[in-house]
N, C-alpha and C positions, 0 to 999 in steps of 0.2 A: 428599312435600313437607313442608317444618315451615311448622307453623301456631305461632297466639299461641292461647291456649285460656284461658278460667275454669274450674277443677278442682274440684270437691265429695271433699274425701276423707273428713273426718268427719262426723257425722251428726252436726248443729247445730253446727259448724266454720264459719270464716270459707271462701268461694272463693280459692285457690289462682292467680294467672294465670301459665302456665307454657308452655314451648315442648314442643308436639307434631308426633307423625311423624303425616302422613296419608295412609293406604294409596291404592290403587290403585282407578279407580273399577269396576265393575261393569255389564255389557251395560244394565242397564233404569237405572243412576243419573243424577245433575247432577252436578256439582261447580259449587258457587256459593260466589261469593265473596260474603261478607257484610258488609253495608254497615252495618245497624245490626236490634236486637233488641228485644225487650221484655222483660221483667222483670217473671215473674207468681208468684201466689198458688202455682201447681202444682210451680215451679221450686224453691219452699223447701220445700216439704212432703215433697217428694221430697228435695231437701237435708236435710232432718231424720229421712227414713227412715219419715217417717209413711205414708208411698208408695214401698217400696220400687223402688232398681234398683241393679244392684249398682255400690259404691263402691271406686274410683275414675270419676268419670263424669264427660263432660262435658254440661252441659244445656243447657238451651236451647230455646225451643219456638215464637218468636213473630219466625221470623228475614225480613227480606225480602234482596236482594238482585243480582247479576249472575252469570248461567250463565256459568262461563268453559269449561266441554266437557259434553260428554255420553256417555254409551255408546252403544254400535253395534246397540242395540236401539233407541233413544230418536229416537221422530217428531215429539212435540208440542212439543217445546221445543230450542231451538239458541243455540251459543255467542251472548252480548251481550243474550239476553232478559231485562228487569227482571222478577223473582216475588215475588211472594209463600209461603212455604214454609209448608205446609199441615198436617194432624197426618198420620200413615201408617193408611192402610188398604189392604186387597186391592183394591178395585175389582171384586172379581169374586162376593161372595159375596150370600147373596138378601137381607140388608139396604142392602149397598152398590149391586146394580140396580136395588131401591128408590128409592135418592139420599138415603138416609139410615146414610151412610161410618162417622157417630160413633159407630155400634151394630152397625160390623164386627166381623165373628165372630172375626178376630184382632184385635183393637182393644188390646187388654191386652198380646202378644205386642211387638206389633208396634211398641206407643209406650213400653212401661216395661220391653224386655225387656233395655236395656242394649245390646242387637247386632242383628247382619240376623238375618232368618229361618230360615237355618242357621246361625245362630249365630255368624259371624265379628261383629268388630268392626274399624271403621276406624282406631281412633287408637291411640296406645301412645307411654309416655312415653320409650320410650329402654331400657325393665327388662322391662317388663310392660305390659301390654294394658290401655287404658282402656275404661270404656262408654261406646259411641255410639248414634248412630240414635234419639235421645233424642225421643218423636215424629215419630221419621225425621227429624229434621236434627241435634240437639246443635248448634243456632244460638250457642252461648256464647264463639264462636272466630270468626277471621278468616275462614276456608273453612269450607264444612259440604258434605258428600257427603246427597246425598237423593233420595228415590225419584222420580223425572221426573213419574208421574201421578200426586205429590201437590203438585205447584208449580204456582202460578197464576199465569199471564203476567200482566203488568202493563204500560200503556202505556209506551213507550221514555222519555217525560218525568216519570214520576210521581216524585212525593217517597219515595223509600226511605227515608230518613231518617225516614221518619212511617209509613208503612205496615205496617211489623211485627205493632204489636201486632191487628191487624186477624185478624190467624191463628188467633187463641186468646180471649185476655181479652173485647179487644172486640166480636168476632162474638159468643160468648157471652152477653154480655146482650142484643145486639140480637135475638141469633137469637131466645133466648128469650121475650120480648116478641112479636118476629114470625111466629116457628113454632110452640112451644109454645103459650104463651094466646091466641094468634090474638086479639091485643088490638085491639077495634074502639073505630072514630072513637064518641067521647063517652064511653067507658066508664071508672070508676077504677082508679087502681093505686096500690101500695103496695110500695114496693122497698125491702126492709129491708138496709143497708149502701151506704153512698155510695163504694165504691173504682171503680178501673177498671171492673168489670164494669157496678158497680149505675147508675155516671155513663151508663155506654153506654146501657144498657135507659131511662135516662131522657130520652135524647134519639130515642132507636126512638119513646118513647111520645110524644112533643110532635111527630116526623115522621108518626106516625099520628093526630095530631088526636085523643089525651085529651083526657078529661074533666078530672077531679083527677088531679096526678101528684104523690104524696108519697111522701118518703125519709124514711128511718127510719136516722138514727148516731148513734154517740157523739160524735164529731167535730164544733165547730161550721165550722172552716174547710171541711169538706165538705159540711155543709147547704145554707152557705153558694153553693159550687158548682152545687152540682145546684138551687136557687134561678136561678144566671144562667145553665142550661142547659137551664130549662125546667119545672122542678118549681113545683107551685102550692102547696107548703107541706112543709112538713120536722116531725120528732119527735124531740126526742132523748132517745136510751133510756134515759138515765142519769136522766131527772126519774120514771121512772115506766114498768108494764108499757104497751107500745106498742098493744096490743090496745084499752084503755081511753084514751089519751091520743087514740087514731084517733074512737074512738066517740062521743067525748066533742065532736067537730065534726064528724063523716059517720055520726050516730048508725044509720045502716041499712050501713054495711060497706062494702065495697071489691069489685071486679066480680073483680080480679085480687091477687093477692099474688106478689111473684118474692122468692123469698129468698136471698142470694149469700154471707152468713157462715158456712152451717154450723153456726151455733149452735143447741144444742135449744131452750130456753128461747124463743128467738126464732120457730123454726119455729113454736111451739107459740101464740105471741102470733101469728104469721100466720095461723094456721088460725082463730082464737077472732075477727080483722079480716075474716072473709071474710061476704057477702051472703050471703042465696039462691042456686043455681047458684052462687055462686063457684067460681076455679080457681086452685089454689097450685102452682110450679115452683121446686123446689130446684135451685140452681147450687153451693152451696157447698160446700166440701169439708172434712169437720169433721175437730177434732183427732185424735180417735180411729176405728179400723177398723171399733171395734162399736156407736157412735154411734146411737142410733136415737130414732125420734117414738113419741107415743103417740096414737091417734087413737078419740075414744068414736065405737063404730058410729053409735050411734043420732042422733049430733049430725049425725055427715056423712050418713043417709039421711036427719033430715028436713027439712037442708037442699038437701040433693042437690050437694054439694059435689065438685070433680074437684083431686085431688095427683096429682103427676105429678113424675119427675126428668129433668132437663135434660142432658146430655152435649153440650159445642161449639156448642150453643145449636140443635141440632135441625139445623144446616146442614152443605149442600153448597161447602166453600169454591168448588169451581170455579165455581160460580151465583151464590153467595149475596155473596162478596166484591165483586166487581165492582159488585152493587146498590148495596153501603154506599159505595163509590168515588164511581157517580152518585149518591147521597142528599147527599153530602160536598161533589160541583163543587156541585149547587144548593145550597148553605148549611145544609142541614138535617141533617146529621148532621156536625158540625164535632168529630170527637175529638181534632185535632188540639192544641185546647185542653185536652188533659187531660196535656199531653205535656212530660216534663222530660226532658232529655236527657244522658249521663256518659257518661265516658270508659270501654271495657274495664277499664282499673287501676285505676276507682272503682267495680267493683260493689260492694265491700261498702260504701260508703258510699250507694249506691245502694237497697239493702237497708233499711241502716237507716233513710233517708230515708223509702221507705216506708212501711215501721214504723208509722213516727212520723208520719204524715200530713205531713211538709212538700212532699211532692210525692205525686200521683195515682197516675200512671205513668209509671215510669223507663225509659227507652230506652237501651240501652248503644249508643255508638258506634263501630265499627268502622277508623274514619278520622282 
């Protein structure tokens, strides 16, 4: 079937929307039709090659949507179920029986490999074979083919139009918050970068009954944000190292630090914000491959401090999504406020938008 698709063909190129052919599905797939997406940090970095997959690709990663078929292997899901489309893993291997998916043993394969697991690819412009299976869906099109036991039913009434980014970005900071720091009622935190992810983790920590919730941007219109989403006070980096601006009002440190930029300088202000027993969780995913922290032993034994890195926020979408759904009907985790929403034929304006901070998170719409 031809689909409408967003194309990555150069490495830091504008997205391409272009008509593709889309193959045939396979015993264990979905074929979902895609109602609307998200538009995340991972989708351009991999756009720019910082994260290789091979180009021509379509991306895509934070798709929800309507199963219009399925393969002749496929039990859990049937034509007309609303999903959520998940990232790809085995399911089968001893961190994914764990119920910890995001540190499958094919996890690299499987979401940045460009193709299925033998190698085919679903799309092709008409010359030559595109990559797909972008996280197992290439959500950046009309249809997306995906692995059945990575999609999460969704109730028949939910807002697909909002739900997307639930798959990725936003589980991510919640997860991390929730799984990762195992952030307890009263205790502080310190979320350095106000975007989708760090907005998310700062409303996980106000549903967990923080103590202090402070954000750390450049940005004031996201200060601002994460001020009426729950934070008890904001930094912004540009007046000053963050480390000293924290201390300088929570002179004894922070219980937590989540870091979601990637940036060293900042990790490094996180590590230097941390208590006694603190515990810091990197989400961000830096410019460079060889990116790395510096950590003095003797600071982290004799505080006895725990770093840790984050992948999908330590979660099980099939669990863990449906919680953030109930957190959301009771009012407490409202992301839906973070949510700007563009047409397919305006992702790059989408892109740039947020760039530039005048929207949080871009949702391309399908419809």
């Amino acid at each position: 079937m031809e689909i409408e698709a967003a194309v990555a063909r150069i490495a830091g190129g504008d997205f391409s929307v272009e008509r593709l052919t889309l193959g045939e599905l396979r015993p264990n797939e979905a074929l979902v039709r895609v109602v609307a997406t998200g538009l995340c940090h991972t989708d351009l970095v991999v756009r720019d090659q910082i994260l290789p997959v091979p180009l021509p690709a379509v991306l895509g990663h934070e798709g929800a949507g309507i199963v219009e078929a399925v393969g002749d292997a496929v039990t859990s899901i049937a034509p007309g179920d609303a999903v959520v489309m998940g990232f790809a893993a085995c399911r089968a291997c001893p961190q994914c029986d764990a119920g910890q998916p995001a540190y499958c043993r094919d996890f690299a394969p499987l979401n940045f490999g460009g193709h299925r697991a033998d190698g085919s690819t679903c799309l092709n412009d008409g010359q030559s074979p595109v990559s797909s299976h972008f996280f197992g869906q290439s959500s950046f099109g009309t249809y997306a083919i995906a692995a059945a036991q990575n999609l999460v039913k969704m109730p028949t009434d939910a807002p697909l139009e909002l739900l997307g980014p639930l798959g990725c970005g936003i589980m991510t900071g919640a997860g991390a918050v929730m799984n990762a720091l195992k952030l307890q009622a009263g205790e502080s935190i310190l979320i350095i970068g106000g975007g989708p992810v760090g907005l998310s983790a700062v409303m996980a920590a106000k549903a967990l009954n923080a103590g202090q919730i402070i954000v750390a941007d450049p940005l004031e219109t996201r200060r601002a944000i994460a001020i009426d989403l729950g934070a008890t006070g904001t930094i912004d980096v540009t007046a000053g190292d963050t480390a000293e601006q924290l201390r300088a009002v929570q002179p004894q440190g922070v219980h937590c630090v989540l870091d979601t930029s990637g940036v060293v300088p900042a990790i490094h202000s996180g590590i230097a914000a941390l208590a006694p027993l603190g515990r810091l969780a990197m989400v961000g995913v830096p410019k460079a491959l060889d990116a790395a922290v510096s950590l003095n032993i003797l600071h982290m034994l004799s505080l006895g401090i725990s770093i840790c890195g984050v992948t999908e926020g330590n979660a099980d979408p099939q669990t863990f999504l449906p919680e953030l759904v109930a957190l959301n009907a009771k009012g407490l985790f409202p992301f839906e406020r973070l949510i700007t929403s563009y047409g397919l034929a305006d992702i790059n304006q989408a892109v740039a938008d947020q760039h530039a901070g005048r929207c949080v998170k871009a949702v391309l719409m399908m419809a």
